[in-house]
MMTF fields as JSON, N, C-alpha, C and O atoms, coordinates in Angstrom:
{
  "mmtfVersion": "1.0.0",
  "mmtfProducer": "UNKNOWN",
  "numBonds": 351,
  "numAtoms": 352,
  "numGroups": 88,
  "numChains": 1,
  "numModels": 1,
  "chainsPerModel": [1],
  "groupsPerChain": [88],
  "chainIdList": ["A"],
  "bondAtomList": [4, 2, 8, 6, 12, 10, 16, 14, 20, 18, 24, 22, 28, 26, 32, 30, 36, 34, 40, 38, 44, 42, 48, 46, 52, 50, 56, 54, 60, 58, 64, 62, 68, 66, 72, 70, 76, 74, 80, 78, 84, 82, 88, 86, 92, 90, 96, 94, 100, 98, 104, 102, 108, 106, 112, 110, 116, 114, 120, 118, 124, 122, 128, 126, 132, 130, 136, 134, 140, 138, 144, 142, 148, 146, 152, 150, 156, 154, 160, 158, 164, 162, 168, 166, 172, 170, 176, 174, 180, 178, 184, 182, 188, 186, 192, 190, 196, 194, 200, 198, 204, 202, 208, 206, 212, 210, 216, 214, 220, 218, 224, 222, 228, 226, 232, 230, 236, 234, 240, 238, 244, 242, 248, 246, 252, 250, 256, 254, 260, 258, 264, 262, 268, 266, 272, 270, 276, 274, 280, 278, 284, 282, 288, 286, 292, 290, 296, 294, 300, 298, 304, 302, 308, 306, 312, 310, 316, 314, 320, 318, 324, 322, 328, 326, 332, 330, 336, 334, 340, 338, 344, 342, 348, 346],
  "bondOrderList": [1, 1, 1, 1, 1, 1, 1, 1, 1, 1, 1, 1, 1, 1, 1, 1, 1, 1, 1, 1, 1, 1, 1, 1, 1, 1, 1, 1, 1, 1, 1, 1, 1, 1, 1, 1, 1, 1, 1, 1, 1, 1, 1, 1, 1, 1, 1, 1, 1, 1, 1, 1, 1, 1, 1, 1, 1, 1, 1, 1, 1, 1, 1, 1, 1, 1, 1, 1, 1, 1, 1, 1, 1, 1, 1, 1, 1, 1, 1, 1, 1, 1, 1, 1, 1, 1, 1],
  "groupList": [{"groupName": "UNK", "atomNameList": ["N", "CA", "C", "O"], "elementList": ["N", "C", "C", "O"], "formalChargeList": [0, 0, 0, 0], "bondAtomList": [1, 0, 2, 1, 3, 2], "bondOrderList": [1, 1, 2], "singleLetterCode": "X", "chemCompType": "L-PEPTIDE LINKING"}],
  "groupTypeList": [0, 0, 0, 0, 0, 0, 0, 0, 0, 0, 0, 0, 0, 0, 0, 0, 0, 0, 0, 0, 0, 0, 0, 0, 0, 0, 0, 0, 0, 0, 0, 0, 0, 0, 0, 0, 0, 0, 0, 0, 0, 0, 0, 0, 0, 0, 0, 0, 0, 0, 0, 0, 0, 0, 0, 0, 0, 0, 0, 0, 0, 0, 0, 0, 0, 0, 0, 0, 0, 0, 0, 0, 0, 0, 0, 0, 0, 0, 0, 0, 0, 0, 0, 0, 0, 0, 0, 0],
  "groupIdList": [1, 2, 3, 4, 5, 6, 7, 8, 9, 10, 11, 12, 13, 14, 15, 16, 17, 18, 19, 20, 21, 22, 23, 24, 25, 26, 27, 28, 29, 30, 31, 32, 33, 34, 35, 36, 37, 38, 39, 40, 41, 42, 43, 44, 45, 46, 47, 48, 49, 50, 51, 52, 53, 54, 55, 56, 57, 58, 59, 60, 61, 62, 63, 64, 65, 66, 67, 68, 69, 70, 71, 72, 73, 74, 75, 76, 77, 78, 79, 80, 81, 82, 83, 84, 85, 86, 87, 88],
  "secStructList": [7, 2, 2, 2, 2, 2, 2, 2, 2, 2, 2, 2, 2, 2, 2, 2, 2, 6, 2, 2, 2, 2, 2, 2, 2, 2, 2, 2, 2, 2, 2, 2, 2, 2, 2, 6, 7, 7, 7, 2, 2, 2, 2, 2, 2, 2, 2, 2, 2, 2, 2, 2, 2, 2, 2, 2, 2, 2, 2, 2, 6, 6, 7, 7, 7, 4, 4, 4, 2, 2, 2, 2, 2, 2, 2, 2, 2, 2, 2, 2, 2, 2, 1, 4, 4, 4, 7, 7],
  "xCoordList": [-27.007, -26.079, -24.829, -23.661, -25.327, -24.179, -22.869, -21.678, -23.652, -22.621, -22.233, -21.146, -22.516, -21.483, -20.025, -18.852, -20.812, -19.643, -18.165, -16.946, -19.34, -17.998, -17.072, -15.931, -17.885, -17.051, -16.202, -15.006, -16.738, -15.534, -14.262, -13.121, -14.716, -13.68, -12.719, -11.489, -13.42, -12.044, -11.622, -10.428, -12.447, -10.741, -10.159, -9.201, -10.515, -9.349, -8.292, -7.193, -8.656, -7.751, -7.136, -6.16, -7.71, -7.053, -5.741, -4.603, -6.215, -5.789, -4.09, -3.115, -4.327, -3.37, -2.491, -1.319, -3.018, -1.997, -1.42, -0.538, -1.91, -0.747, 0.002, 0.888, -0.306, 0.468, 1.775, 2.802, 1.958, 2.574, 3.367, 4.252, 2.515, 3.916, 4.531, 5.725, 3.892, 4.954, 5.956, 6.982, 6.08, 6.335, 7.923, 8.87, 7.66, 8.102, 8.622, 9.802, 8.585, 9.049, 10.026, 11.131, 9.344, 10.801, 12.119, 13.151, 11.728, 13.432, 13.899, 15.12, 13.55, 13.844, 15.056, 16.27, 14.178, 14.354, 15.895, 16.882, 15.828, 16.668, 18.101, 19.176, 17.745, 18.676, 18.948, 20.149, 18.18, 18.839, 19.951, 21.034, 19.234, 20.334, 21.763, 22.795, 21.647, 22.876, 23.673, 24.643, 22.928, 23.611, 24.232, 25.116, 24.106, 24.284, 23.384, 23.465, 22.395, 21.433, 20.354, 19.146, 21.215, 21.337, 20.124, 19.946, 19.474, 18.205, 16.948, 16.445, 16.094, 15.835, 14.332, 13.758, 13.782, 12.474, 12.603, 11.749, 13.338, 13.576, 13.44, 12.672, 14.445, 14.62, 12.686, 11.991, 12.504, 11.102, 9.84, 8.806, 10.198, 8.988, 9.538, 8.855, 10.544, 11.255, 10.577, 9.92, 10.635, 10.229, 9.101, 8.515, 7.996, 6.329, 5.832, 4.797, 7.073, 6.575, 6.772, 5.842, 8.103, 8.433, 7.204, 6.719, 6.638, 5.71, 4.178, 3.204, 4.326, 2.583, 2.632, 1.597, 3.813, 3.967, 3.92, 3.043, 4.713, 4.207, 3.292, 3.3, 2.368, 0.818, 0.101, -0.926, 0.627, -0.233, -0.223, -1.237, 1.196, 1.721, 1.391, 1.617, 0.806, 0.527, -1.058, -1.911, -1.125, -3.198, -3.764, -4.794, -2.826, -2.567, -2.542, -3.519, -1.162, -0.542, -1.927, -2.361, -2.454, -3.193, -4.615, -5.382, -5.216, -6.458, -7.3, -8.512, -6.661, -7.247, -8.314, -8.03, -9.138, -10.224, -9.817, -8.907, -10.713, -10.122, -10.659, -10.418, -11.171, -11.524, -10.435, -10.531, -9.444, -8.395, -7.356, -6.41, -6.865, -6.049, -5.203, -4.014, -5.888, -4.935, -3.883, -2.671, -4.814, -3.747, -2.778, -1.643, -2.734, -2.183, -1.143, -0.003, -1.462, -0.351, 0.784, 2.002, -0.373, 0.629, 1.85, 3.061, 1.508, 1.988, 3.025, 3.96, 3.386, 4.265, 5.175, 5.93, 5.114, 5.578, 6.17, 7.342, 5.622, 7.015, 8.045, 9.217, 6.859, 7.657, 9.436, 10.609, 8.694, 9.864, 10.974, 12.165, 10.457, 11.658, 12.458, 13.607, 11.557, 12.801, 13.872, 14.928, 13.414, 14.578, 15.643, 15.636, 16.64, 18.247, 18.511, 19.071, 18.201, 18.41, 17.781, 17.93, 17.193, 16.786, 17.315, 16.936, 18.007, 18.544, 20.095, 20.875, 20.18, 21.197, 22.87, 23.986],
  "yCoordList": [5.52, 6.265, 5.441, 5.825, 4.251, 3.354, 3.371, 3.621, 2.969, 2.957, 3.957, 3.873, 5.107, 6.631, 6.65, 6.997, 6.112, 5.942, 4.531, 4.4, 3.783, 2.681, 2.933, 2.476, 4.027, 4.613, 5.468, 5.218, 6.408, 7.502, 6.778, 7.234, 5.671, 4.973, 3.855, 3.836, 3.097, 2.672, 3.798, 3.756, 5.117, 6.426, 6.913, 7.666, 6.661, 6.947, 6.399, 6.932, 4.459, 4.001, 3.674, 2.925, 4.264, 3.789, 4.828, 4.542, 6.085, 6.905, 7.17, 7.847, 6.358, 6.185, 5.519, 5.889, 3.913, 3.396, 3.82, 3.205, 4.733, 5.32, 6.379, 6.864, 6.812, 8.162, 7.093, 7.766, 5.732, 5.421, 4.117, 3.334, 4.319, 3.662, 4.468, 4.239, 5.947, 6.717, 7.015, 7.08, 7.298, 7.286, 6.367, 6.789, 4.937, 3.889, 3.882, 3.659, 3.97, 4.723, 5.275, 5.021, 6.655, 7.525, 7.512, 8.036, 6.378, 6.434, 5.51, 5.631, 4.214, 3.579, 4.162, 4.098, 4.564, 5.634, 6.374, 6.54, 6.657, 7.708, 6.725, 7.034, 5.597, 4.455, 4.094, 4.111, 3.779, 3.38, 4.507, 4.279, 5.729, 6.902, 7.078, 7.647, 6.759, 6.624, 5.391, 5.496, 4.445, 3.184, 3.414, 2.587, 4.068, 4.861, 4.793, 4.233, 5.151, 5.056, 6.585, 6.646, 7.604, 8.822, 10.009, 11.099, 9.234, 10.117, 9.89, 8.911, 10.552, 10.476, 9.999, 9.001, 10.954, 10.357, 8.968, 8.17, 8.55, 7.728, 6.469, 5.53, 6.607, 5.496, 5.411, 4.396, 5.984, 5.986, 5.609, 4.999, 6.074, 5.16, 3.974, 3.282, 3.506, 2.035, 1.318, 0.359, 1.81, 0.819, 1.051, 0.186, 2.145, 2.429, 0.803, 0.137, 0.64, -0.024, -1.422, -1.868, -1.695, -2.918, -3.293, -4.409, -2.489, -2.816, -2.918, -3.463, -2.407, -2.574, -4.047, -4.711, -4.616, -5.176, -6.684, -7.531, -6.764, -7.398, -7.18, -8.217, -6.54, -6.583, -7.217, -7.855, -7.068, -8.377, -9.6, -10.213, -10.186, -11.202, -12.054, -13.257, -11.181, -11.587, -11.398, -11.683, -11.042, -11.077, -12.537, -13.21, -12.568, -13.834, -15.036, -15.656, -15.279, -16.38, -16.519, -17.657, -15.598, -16.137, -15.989, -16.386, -15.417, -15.244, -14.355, -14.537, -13.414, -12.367, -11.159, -10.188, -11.458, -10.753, -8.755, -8.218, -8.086, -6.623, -5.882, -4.677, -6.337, -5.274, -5.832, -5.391, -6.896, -7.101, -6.639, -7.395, -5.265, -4.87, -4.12, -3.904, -3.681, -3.072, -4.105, -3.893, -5.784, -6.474, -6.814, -6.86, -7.067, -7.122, -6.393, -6.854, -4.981, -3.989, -4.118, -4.14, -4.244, -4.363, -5.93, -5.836, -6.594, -7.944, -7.714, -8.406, -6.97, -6.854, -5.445, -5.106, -4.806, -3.564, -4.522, -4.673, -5.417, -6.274, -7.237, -7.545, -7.648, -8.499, -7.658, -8.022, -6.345, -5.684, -5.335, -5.64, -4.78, -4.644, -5.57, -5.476, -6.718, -7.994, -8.241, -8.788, -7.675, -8.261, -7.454, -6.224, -8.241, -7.614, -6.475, -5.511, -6.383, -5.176, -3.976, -3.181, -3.834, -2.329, -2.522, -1.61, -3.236, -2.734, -1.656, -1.324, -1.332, -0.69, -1.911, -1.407],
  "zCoordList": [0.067, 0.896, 1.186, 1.253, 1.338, 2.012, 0.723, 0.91, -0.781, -1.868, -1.975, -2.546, -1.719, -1.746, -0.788, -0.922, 0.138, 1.454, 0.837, 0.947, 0.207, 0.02, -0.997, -1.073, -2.121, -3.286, -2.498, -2.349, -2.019, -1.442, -0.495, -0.411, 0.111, 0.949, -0.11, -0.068, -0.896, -1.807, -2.552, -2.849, -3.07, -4.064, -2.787, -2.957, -1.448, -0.689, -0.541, -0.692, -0.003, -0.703, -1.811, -1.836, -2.92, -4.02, -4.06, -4.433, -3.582, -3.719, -2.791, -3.118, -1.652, -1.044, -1.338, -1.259, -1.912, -2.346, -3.706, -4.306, -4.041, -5.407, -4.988, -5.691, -3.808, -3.579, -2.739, -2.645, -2.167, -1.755, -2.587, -2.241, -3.966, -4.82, -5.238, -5.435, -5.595, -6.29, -5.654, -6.33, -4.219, -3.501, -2.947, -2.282, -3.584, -3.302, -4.647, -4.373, -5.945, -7.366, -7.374, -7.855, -6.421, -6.691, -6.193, -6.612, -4.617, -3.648, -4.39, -4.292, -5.429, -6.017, -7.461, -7.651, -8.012, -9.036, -8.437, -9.153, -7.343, -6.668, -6.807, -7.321, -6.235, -5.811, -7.208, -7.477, -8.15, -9.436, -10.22, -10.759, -10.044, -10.471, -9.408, -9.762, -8.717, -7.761, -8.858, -9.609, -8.594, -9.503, -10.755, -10.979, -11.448, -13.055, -13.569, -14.663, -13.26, -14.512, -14.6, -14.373, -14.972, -14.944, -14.975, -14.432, -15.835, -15.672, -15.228, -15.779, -14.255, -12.953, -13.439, -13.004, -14.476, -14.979, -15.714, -15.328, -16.542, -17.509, -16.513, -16.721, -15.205, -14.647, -13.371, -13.404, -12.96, -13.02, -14.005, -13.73, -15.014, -15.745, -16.013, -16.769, -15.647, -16.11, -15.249, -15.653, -13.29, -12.388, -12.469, -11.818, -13.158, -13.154, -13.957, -13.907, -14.625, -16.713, -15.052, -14.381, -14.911, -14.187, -13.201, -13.387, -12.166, -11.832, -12.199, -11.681, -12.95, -13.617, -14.452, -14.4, -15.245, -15.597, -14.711, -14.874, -14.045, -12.865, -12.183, -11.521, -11.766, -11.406, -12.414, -12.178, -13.638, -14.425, -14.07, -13.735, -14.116, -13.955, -12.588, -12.457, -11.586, -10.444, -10.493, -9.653, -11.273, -11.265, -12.328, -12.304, -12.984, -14.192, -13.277, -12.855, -13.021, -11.923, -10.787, -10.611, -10.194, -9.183, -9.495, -8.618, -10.747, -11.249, -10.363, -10.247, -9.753, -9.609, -10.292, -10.994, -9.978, -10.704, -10.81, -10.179, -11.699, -11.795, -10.288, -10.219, -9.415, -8.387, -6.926, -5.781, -7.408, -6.571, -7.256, -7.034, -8.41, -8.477, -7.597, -7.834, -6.469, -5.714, -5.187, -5.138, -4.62, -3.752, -5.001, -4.529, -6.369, -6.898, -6.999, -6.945, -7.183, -7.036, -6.011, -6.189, -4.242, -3.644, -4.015, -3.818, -4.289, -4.505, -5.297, -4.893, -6.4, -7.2, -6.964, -7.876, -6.0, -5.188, -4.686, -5.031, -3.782, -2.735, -3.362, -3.144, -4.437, -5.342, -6.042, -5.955, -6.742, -7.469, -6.087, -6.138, -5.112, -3.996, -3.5, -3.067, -3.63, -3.147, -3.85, -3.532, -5.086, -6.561, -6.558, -6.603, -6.498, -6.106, -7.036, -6.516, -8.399, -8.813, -8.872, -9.799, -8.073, -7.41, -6.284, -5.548, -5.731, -4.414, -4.151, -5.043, -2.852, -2.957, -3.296, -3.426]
}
């Protein structure tokens, strides 16, 4: 019973934290098309590719095992926002 409960509680969070990168994707995305970079999906799967890509790089660098991909994720979400070119 207990492992039903802990499955359903990490796809909640798993689930959250993807509804709050996409989330974090798209005002990005939004901000890059403001910048010139014109098309709205294109520039979205650019920052999807940029951050997944870096969630490697930060699971690599710190040897994060596969069931700490989320902190990974988050790690490279803050990482890609700090970086001056996605900013406004």
């Amino acid at each position: 019973m207990e492992s039903l409960v802990m499955t359903d509680l990490s796809m909640v969070t798993y689930l959250r934290i993807k509804e709050y990168l996409l989330i974090f994707i798209r005002l990005y995305a939004r901000r890059a098309v403001r910048s010139g970079i014109h098309d709205l999906k294109a520039s979205e799967a650019t920052l999807m590719t940029v951050v997944s890509s870096q969630a490697v790089d930060v699971r690599r660098k710190r040897k994060l095992t596969a069931k700490n991909k989320n902190n990974a994720r988050k790690i490279a979400v803050s990482q890609v926002a700090a970086n001056p070119l996605f900013s406004i």
